[in-house]
BAMARLUM-202256 format. One record per residue (C-alpha): x, y, z. Coordinates in Angstrom, 2 decimals, padded with zeros to 5 digits. Last residue first. Layout:
// BAMARLUM-202256
ATOM|east|north|up
ATOM|X|Y|Z;
...
This chain:
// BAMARLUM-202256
ATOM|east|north|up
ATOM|036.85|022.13|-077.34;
ATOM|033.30|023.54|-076.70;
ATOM|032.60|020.32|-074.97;
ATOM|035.46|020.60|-072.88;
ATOM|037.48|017.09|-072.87;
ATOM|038.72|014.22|-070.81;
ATOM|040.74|011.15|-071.90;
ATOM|041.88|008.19|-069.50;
ATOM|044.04|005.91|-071.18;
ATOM|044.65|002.28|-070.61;
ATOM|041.59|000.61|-069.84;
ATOM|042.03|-003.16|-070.51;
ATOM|039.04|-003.86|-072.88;
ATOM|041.64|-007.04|-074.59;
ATOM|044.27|-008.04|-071.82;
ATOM|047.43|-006.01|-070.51;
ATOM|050.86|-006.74|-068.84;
ATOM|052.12|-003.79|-067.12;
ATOM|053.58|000.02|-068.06;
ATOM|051.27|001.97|-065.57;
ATOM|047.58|002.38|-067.21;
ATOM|046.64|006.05|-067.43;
ATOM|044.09|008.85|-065.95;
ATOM|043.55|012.68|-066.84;
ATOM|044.87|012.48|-070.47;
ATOM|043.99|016.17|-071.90;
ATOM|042.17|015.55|-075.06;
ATOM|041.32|014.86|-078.55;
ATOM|039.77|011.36|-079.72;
ATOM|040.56|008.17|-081.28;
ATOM|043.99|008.41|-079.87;
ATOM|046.54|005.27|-081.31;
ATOM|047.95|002.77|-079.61;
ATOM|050.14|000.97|-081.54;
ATOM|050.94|-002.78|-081.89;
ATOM|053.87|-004.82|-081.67;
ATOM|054.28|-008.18|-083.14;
ATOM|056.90|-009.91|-081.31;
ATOM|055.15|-013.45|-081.64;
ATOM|054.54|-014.66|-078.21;
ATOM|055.36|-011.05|-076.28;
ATOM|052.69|-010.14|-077.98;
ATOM|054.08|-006.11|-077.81;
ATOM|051.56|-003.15|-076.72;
ATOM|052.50|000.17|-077.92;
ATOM|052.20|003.86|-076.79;
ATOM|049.79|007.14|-076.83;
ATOM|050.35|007.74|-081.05;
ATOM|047.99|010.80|-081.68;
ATOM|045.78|009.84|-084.32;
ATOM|042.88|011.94|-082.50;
ATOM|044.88|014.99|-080.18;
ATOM|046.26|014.78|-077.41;
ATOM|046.77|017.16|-074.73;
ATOM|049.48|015.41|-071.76;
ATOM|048.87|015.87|-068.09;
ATOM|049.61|012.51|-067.58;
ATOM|052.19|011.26|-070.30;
ATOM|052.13|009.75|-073.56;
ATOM|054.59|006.96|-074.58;
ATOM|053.01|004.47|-072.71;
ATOM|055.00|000.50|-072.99;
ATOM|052.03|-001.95|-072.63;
ATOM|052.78|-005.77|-072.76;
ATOM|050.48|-007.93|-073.99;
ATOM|046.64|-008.34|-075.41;
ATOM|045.70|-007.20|-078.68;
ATOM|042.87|-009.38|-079.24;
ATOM|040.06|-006.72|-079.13;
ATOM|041.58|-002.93|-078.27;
ATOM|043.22|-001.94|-075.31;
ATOM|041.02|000.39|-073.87;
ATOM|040.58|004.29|-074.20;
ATOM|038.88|005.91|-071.24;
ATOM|036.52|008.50|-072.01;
ATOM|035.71|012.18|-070.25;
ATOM|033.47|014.67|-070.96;
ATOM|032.59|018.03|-069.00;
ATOM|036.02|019.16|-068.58;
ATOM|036.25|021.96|-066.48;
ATOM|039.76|023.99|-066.68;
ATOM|039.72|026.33|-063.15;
ATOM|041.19|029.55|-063.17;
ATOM|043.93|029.65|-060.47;
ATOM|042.96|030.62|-057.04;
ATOM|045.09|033.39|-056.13;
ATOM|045.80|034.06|-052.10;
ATOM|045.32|036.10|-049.72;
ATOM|046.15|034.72|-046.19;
ATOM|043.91|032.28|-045.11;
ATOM|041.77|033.29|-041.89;
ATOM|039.61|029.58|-040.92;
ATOM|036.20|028.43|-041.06;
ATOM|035.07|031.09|-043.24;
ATOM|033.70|028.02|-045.85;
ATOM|036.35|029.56|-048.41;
ATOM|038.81|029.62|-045.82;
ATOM|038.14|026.07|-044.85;
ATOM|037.88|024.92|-049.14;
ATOM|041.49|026.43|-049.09;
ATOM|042.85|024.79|-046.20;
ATOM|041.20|021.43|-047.94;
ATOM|043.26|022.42|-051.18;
ATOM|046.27|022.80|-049.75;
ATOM|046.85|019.38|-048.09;
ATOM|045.42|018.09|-051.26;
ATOM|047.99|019.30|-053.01;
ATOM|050.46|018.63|-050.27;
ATOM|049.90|014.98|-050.50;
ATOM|049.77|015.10|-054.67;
ATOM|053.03|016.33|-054.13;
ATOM|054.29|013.89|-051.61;
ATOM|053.15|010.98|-053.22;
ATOM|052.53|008.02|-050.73;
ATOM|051.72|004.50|-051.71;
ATOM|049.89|001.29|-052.67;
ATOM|047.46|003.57|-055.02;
ATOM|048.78|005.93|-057.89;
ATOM|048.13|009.75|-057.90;
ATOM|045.69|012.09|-057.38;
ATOM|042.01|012.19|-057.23;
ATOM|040.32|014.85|-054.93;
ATOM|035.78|014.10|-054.81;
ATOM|033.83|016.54|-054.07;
ATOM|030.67|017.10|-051.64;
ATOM|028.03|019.44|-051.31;
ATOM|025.22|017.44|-047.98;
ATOM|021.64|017.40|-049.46;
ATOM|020.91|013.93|-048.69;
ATOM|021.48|013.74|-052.64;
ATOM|024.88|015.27|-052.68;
ATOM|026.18|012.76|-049.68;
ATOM|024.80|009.31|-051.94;
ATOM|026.92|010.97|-055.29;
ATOM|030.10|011.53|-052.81;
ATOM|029.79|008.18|-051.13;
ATOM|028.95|006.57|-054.09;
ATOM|026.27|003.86|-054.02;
ATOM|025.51|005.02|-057.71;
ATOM|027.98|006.18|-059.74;
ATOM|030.09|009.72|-059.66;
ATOM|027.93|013.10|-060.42;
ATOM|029.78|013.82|-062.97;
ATOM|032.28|017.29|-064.41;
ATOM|036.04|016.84|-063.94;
ATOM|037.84|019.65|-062.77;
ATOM|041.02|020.57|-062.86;
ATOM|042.63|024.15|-061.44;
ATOM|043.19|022.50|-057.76;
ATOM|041.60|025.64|-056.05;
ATOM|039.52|023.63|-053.81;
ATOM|037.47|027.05|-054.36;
ATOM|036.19|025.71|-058.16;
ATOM|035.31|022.63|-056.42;
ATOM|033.31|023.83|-054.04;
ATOM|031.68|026.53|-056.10;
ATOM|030.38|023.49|-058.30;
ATOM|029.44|021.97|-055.79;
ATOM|027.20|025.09|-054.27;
ATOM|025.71|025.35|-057.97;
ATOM|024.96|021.91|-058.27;
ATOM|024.92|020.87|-062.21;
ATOM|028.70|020.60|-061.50;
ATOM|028.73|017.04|-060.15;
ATOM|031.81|017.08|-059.01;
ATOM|035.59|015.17|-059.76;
ATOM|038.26|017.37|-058.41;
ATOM|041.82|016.36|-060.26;
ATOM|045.37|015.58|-059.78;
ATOM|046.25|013.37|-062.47;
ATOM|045.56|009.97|-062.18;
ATOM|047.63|006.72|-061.89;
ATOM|046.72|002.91|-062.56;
ATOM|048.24|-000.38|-061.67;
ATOM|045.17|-000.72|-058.83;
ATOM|042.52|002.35|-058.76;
ATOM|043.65|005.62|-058.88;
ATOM|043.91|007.64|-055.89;
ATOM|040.86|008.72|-053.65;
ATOM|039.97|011.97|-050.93;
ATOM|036.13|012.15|-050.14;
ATOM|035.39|015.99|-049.20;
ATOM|032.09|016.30|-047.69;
ATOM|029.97|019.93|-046.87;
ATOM|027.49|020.35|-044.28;
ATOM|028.21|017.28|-041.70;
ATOM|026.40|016.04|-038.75;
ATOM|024.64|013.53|-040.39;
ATOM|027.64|012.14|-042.03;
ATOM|028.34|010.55|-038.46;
ATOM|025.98|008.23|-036.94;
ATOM|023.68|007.88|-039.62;
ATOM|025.96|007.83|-042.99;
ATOM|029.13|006.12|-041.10;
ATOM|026.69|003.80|-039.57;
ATOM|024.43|002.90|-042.83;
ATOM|028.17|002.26|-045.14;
ATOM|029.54|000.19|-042.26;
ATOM|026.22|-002.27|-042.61;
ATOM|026.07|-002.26|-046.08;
ATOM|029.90|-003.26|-046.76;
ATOM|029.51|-005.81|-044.00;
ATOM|026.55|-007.02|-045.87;
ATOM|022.74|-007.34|-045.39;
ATOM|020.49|-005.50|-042.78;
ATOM|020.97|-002.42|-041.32;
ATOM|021.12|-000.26|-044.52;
ATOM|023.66|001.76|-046.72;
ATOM|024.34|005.10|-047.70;
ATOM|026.18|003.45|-049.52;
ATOM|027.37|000.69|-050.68;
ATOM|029.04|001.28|-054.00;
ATOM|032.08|003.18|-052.13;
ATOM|032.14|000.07|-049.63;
ATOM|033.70|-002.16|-052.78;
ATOM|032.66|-005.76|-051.63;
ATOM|035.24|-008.72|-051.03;
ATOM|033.25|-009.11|-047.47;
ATOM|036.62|-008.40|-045.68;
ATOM|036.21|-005.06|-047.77;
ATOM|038.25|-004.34|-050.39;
ATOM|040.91|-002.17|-051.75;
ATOM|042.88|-004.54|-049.37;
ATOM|046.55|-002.90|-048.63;
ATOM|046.32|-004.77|-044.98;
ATOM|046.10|-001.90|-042.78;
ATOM|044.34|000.22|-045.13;
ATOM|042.20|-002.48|-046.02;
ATOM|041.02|-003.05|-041.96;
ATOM|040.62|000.44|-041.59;
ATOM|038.01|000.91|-044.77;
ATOM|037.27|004.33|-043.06;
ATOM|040.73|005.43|-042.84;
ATOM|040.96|009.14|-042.28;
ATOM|037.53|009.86|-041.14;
ATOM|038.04|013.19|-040.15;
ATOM|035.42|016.13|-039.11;
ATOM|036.01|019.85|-038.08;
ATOM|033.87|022.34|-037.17;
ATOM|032.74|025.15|-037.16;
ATOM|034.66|028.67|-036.72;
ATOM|037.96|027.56|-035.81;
ATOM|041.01|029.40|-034.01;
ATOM|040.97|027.59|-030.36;
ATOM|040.44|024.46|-032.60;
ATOM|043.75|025.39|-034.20;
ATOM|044.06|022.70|-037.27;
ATOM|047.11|021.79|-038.70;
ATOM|046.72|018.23|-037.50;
ATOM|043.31|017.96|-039.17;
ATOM|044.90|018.59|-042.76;
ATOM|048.04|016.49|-042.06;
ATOM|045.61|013.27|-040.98;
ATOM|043.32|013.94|-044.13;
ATOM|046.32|014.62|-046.78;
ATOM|047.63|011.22|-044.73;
ATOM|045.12|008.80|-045.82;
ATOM|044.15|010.59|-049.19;
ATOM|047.86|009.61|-050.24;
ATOM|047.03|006.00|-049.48;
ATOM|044.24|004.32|-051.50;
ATOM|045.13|000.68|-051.29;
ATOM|042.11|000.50|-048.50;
ATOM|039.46|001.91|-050.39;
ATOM|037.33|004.08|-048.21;
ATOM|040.55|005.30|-046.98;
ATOM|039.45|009.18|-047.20;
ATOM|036.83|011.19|-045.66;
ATOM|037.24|014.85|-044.66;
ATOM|033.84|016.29|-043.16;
ATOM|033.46|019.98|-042.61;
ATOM|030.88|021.54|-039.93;
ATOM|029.39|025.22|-040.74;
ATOM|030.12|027.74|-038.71;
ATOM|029.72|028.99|-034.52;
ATOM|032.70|029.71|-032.77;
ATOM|035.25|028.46|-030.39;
ATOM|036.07|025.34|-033.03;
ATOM|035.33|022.31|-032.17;
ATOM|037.97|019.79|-033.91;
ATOM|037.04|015.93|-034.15;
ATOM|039.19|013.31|-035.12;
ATOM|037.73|009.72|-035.74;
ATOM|039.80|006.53|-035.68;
ATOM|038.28|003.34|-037.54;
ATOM|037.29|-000.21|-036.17;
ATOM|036.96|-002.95|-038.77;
ATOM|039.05|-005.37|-037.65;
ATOM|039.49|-004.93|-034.01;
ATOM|036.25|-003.88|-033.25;
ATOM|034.93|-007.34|-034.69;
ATOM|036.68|-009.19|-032.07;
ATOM|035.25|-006.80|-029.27;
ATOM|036.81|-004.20|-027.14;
ATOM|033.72|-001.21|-027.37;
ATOM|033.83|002.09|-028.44;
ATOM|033.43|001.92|-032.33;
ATOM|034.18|004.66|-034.00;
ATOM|037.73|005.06|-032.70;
ATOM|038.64|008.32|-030.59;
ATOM|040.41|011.71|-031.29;
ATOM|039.65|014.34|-029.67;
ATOM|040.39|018.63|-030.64;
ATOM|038.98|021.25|-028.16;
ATOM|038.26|025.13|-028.86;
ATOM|034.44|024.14|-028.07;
ATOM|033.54|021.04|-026.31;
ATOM|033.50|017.85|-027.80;
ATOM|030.96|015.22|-025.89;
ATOM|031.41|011.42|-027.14;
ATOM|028.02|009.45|-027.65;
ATOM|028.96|008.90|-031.44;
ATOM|028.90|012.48|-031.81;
ATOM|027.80|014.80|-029.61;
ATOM|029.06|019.03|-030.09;
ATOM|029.27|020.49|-027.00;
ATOM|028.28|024.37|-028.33;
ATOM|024.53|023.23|-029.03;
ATOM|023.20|022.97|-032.28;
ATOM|021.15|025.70|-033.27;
ATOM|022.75|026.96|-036.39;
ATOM|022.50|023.42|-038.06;
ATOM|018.89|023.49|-037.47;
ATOM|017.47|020.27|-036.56;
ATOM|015.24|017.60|-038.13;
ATOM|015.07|014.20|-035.84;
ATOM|015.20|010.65|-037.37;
ATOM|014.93|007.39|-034.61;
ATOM|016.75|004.23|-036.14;
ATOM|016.83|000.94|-034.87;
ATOM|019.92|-001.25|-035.38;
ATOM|019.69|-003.55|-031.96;
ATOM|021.42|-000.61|-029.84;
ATOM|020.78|002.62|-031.00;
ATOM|021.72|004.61|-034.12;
ATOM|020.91|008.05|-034.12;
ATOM|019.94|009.96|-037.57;
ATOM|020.46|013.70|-037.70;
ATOM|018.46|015.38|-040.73;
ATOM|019.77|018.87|-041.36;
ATOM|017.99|021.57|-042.31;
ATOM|019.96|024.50|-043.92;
ATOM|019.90|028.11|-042.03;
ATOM|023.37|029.43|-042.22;
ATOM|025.11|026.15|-042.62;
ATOM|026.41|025.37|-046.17;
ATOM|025.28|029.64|-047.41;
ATOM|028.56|030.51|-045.56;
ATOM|030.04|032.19|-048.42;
ATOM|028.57|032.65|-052.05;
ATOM|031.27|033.30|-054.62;
């Protein structure tokens, strides 16, 4: 365990955006920032929360793609956290983990600070748009640029203007349309200080990759900011467990950090799976699913996971395991085309 090496020392590169998209970079010591934190051109002072949207300013494109930021200063020095979620808008439970997590804050208690971006896509959230208003995903857009798309554009301000300030990232997701996921950390575990990360988020599952390009989470590690991703549950809703999972887990990462006091407390061994596959429905056996197997499930190769029935001719096929695992993603029971993915299979290499 290695505690407080995210701020004690480590260069950080703050970017300010100014009027007409111009960018002046200054290199600063985390340690030496000034009690009244800026951000955004809003003062926090220490032991105070705010909460304010990103952009300041009444305009017709504020009101679409504005998003609320919470800030907590703590009374003493640490490193500063950063809770993201929302970046698709149909991805709900990482919505309100973020806004629960921030309200249980003390700021009078902190050590560091505090971050939230609960719904950076704001205008999916509020419309249940995984998308953009550009039809573009924003977590393959960053970290962005001030020329080109709405997804580009948001993607350079949230990086500049904000992510700059932060020494550690959590990005909170769901599954992705008609799909659900296990609870899981996703991290690219060839980083020592990401791999403690998501060891200490003290889920017990983690997934090992460094996510795909344009990633928030992959874009964050290489500007030299740790960052995880939490996956749980289905999209287009909110799961209370998977809620107070996450819930859990960011108090966790805070005491880890030495933001915060957390009583004692166990944090179970975690299973790393290094590998993971997804098994699609094979060529020209479109139709209805029906899963048999379960989330959470070990399979092994020739396992029977479900059927899919032509519901032209009746025929019904199976869906057999090619490969031995623990399923960590599935299709919900739905109509299905040939390279649908149905099953999501990861597994230790020693395994």
């Amino acid at each position: 365990m290695i505690r407080g090496q995210y701020y004690s020392g480590r260069l950080a590169v703050v970017l300010c955006l100014v009027a007409g998209g111009a960018i002046s970079p200054a290199t600063v010591s985390a340690a030496d920032r000034s009690e009244f934190l800026q951000l955004l051109g809003r003062e926090i002072a220490p032991g105070t929360t705010s909460k304010f949207p990103f952009i300041p300013d009444r305009s017709f494109e504020a009101s679409y793609l504005n998003m609320p930021v919470f800030v907590a200063r703590g009374m003493t020095p640490g490193p500063t956290l950063c809770l993201a979620a929302g970046i698709h808008g149909d991805e709900l439970n990482g919505v309100e983990i973020v806004r629960r997590a921030f309200a249980k804050v003390d700021p009078q208690e902190l050590r560091g600070t505090l971050i939230a971006l609960p719904t950076i896509n704001a205008e999916g959230v509020r419309t249940g748009n995984r998308y953009l208003s550009d039809r573009r995903d924003l977590n393959r857009a960053f970290p962005g640029s001030t020329g080109g798309s709405v997804a580009k554009l948001i993607a350079h301000a949230i990086f500049a203007r904000v992510l700059s300030h932060c020494d550690v990232l959590l990005d909170f997701h769901t599954a992705s349309n008609q799909r659900a996921n296990l609870p899981q950390i996703r991290a690219d575990l060839t980083d020592p200080a990401i791999r403690n990360l998501a060891i200490h988020f003290g889920l017990g599952i983690v997934v090992s990759g460094s996510g795909p390009d344009g990633s928030l989470r992959r874009e964050s590690a290489k500007a030299g900011i740790p960052a995880i991703i939490y996956e749980a549950g289905e999209p287009f809703r909110f799961q209370e467990d998977e809620i107070k999972r996450g819930v859990q887990g960011v108090e966790n990462v805070m005491a880890y950090l030495e933001m915060t006091e957390l009583a004692e407390q166990e944090i179970p061994a975690a299973r790393i799976y290094e590998r993971s596959r997804w098994i699609r429905t094979a060529r020209d056996n479109g139709g209805f699913f029906f899963p048999t197997a379960r989330l959470g499930d070990m399979v092994d190769a020739g396992d029977l996971l479900g059927h899919i029935v032509d519901p032209l001719t009746d025929a019904s096929i199976e869906v057999i395991s090619p490969l031995a695992g623990k399923i960590i993603g599935m299709a919900v029971p739905q109509p299905v085309l040939s390279g649908y993915a149905l099953f999501h299979v990861a597994w230790h290499d020693s395994d």
